[in-house]
C-alpha positions as CSV (number, residue, x, y, z in Angstrom):
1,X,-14.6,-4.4,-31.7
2,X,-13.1,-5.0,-27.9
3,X,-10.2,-3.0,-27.3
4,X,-8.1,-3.9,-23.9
5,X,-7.0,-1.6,-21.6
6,X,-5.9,0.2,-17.9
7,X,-8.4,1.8,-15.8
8,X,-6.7,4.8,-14.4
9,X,-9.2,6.8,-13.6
10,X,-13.0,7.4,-11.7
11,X,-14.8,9.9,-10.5
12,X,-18.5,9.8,-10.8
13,X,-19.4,6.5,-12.7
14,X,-17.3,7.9,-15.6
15,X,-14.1,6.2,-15.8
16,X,-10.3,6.5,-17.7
17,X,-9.2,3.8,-20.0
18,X,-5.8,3.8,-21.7
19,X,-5.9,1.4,-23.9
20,X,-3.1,-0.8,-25.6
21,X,-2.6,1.5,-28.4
22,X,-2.1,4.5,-25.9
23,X,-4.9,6.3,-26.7
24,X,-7.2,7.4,-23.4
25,X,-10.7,6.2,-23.4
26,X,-13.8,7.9,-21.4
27,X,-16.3,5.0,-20.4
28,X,-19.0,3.8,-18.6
29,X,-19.6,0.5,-16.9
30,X,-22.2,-2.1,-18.0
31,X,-25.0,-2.6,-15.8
32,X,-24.1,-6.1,-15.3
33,X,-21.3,-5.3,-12.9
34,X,-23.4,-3.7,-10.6
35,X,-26.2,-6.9,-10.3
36,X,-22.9,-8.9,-9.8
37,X,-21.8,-6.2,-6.7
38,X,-19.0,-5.3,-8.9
39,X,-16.8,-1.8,-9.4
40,X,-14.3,-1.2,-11.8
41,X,-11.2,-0.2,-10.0
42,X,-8.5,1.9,-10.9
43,X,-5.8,-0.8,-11.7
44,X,-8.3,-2.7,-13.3
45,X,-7.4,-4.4,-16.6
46,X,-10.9,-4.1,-18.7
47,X,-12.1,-4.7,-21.7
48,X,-14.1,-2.0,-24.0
49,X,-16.2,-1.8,-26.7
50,X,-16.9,1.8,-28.3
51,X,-20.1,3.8,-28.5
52,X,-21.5,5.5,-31.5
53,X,-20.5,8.8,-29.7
54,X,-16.7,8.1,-29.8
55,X,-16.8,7.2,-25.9
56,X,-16.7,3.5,-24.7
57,X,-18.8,0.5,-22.5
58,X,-16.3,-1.9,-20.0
59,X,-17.9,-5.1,-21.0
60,X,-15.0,-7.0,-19.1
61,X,-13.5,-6.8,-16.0
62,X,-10.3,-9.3,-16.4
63,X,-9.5,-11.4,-12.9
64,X,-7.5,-9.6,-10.7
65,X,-4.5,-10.4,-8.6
66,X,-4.7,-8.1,-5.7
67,X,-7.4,-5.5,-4.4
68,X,-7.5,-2.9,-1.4
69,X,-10.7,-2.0,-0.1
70,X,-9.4,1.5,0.7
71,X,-8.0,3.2,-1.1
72,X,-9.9,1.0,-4.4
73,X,-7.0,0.2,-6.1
74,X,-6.3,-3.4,-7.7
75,X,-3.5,-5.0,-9.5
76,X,-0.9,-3.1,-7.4
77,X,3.0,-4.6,-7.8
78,X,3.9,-2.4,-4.7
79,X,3.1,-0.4,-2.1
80,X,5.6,2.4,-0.8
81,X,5.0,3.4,2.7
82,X,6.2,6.9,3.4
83,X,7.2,7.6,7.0
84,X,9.2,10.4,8.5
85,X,11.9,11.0,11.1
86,X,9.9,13.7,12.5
87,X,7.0,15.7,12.6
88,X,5.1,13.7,12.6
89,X,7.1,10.8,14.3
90,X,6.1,6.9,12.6
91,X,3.6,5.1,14.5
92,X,5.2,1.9,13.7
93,X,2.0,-0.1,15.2
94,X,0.0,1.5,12.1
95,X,2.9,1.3,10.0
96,X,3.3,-2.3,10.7
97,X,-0.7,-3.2,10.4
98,X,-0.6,-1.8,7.1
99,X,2.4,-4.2,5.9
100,X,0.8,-6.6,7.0
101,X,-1.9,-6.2,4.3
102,X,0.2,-5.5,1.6
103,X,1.8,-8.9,2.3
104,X,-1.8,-10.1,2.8
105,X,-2.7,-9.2,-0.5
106,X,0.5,-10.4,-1.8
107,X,2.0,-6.8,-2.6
108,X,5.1,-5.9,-2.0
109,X,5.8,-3.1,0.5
110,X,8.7,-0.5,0.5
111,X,9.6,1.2,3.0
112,X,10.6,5.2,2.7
113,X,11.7,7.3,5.2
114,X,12.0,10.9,4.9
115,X,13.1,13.7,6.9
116,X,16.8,12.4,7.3
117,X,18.4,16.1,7.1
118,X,15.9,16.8,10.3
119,X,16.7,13.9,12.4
120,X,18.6,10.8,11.7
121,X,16.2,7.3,10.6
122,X,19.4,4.4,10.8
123,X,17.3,2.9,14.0
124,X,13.8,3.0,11.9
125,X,15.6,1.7,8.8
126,X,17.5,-1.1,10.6
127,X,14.2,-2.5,11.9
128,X,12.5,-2.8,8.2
129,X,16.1,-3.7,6.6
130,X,16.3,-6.6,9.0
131,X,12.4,-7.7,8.2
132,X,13.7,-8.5,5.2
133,X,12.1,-5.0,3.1
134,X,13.6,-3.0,0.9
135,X,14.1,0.4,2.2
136,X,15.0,4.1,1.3
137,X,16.1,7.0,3.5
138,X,16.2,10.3,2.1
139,X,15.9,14.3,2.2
140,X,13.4,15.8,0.4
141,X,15.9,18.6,0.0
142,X,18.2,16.8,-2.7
143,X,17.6,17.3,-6.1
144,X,17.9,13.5,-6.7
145,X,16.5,12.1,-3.8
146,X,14.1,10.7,-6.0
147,X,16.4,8.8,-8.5
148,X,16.6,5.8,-6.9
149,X,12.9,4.7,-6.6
150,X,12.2,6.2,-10.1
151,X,14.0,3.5,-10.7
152,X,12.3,0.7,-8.8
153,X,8.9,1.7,-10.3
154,X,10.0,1.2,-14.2
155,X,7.2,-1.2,-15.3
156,X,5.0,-1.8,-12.4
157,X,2.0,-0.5,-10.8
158,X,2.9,0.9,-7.5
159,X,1.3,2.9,-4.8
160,X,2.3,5.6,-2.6
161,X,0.6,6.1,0.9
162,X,1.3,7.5,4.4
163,X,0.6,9.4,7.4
164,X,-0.4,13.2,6.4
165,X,2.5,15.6,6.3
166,X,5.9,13.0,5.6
167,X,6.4,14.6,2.6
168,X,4.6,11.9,0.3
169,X,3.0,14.2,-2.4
170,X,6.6,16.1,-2.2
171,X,8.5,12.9,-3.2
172,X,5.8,12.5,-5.9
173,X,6.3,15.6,-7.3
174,X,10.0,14.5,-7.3
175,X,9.2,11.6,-9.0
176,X,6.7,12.9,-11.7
177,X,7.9,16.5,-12.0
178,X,4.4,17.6,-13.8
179,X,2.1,16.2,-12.0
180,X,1.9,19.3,-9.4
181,X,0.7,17.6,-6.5
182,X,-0.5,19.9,-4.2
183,X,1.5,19.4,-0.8
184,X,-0.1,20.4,2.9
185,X,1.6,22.1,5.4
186,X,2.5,20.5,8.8
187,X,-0.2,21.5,11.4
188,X,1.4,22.3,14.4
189,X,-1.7,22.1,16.3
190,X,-2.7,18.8,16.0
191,X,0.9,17.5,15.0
192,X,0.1,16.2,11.8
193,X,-0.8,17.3,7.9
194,X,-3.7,18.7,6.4
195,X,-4.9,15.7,3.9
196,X,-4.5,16.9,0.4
197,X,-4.8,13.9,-1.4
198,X,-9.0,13.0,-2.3
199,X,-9.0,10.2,-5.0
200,X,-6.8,7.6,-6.1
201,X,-5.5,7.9,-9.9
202,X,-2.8,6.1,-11.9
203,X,0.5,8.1,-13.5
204,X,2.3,6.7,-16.3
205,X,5.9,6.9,-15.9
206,X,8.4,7.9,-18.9
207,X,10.2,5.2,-17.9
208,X,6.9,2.4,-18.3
209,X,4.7,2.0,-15.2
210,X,2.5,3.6,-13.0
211,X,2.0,5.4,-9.9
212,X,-0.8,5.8,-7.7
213,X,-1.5,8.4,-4.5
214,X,-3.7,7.5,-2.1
215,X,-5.2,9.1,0.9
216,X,-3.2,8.9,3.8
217,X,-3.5,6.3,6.7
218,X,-3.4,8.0,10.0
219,X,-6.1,7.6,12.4
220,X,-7.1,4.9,10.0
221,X,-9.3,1.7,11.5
222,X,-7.3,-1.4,9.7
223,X,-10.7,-3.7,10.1
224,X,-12.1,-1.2,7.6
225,X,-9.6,-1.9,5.6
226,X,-8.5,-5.6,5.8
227,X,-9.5,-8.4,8.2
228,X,-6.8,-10.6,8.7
229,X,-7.6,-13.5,10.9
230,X,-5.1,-14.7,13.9
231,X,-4.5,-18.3,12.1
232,X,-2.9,-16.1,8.8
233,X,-1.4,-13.2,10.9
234,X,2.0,-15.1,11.4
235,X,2.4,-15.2,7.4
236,X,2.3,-11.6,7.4
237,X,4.9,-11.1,8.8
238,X,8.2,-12.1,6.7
239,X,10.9,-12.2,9.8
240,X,9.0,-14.7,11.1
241,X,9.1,-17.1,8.3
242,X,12.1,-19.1,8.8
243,X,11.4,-19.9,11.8
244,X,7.2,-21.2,11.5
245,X,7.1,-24.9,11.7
246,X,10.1,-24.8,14.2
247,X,8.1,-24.6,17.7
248,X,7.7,-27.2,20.0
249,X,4.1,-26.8,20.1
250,X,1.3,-27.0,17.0
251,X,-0.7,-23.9,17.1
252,X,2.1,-22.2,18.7
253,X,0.9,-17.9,19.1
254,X,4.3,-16.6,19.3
255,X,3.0,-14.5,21.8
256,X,4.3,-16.0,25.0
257,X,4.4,-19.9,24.4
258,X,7.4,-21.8,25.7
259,X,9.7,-23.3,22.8
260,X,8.6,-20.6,20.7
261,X,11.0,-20.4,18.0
262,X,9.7,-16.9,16.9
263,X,10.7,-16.0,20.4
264,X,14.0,-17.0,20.6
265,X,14.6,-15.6,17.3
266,X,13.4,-12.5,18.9
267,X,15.9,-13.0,21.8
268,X,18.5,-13.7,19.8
269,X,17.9,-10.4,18.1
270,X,16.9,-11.7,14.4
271,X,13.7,-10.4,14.9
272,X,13.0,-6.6,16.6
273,X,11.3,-6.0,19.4
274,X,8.8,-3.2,17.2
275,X,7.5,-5.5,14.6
276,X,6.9,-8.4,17.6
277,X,4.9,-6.0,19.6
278,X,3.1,-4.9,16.5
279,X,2.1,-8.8,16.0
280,X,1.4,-9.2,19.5
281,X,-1.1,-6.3,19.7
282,X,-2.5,-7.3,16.1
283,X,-2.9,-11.1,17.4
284,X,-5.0,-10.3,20.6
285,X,-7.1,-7.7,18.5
286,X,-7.6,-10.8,15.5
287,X,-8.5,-13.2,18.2
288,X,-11.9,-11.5,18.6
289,X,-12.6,-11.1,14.9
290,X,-15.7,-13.8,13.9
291,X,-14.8,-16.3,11.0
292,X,-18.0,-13.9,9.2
293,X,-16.7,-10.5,9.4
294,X,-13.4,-11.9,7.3
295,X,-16.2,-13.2,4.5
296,X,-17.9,-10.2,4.3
């Protein structure tokens, strides 16, 4: 008998299944998959059949609406992106590379930014507000810092992940007070946290849902990760919107073409200067990406 269920879990070809009846489910994959060059992912929906020894086969892997290459995670609802104020400071060009994925992929992002009893994030927070994202500032220091995007996770899949040492596995442990995270200390050497996070697993949430850590993304090479081609970059990017269709020119860049109407948005102060620097540096960099390394 097929039982359908959630892949939360897998380390070692051996792989976490909590099925529709809650129960959790130890498997294996089917040889097939890997003749077809495919993994189960955590996030996966599957399909199961059990083994004679109480453990279970994935016979199915049900289509999926959204994968990452890395971390591999599919079927995510959100993304949270956890920056801080300080120590370390955002890099808003990776920040913004990485939203531009999540929109790629058709995930939502959040934006959280932490830190706010160290040094004040109203400019940072402006910037994402305006792009249209929903946004949090908070101290890791309140007791219910947390409350508020507890409650914006009730019955999704979502996905935590940021630079090393902003306080990510902290906020986790706020939001799923056993799950005992263990949180790195700041190096002040090299500026940035030790990475404590090693593998990517779903949490149920009391509430319904799930949450995922993820490694984070500093120092992290986005072609590795995503290829997003020049022609598709301007969709990524959800400030620019209402405004595509609106140049004077076909095939406009919004780089530097005259009767841009990205630009004058962006002089007109609808759009901020960050996220159009991040799309101008991400445009010349897709420009030299080949029509094969996006098929790979």
């Amino acid at each position: 008998m097929m039982e359908n269920g959630l892949l939360l879990k897998g380390i070692g070809g051996l792989y976490s299944v909590k099925l529709e009846n809650g129960e959790i489910l130890e498997a294996k994959a089917r040889g097939v998959f890997r003749s077809k060059n495919l993994i189960p992912l955590v996030g996966d929906r599957v399909a199961v059949s059990r083994t004679e020894d109480g453990n279970g086969i994935i016979t199915e892997i049900f289509p999926r609406k959204n994968q990452l290459r890395r971390p591999p995670i599919s079927n995510l609802d959100q993304l949270f992106f956890i920056v801080s104020t300080c120590e370390p400071k955002p890099n808003l060009l990776v920040l913004d590379k990485f939203i531009a994925i999540a929109e790629y992929k058709k995930i939502e992002p959040v934006v959280v930014i932490t830190k706010v009893d160290i040094e004040l994030g109203e400019e940072l927070n402006q910037i994402y507000q305006k792009a249209g994202f929903c946004t949090f500032m908070l101290s890791n220091l309140e007791k219910d810092a947390a409350a508020p995007i507890r409650k914006l996770l009730q019955g999704k899949i979502s996905a935590f992940t940021g630079n090393s040492g902003v306080g990510k596995s902290t906020l986790l442990n706020n939001i799923l007070p056993g799950l005992s995270q263990q949180t790195g200390n700041i190096s002040q050497k090299l500026g940035r946290g030790k990475h404590t996070t090693r593998s990517v697993e779903l949490f149920p949430l009391d509430e319904g849902g799930y949450v995922a850590d993820t490694p984070g993304f500093s120092a992290m090479e986005t072609q590795r990760y995503e290829v997003i081609l020049k022609d598709e970059l301007e969709s990524c990017f959800r400030e620019f919107h209402p405004y595509l269709g609106h140049c004077r020119f076909t095939g406009c860049s919004h780089v530097n073409d005259k009767g841009c109407a990205v630009l004058d948005a962006l002089h007109d102060g609808k759009i901020a200067q960050s996220r159009h620097e991040s799309y101008c540096m991400m445009y010349e960099e897709a420009k030299k990406i080949k029509e094969w390394e996006h098929e790979k």
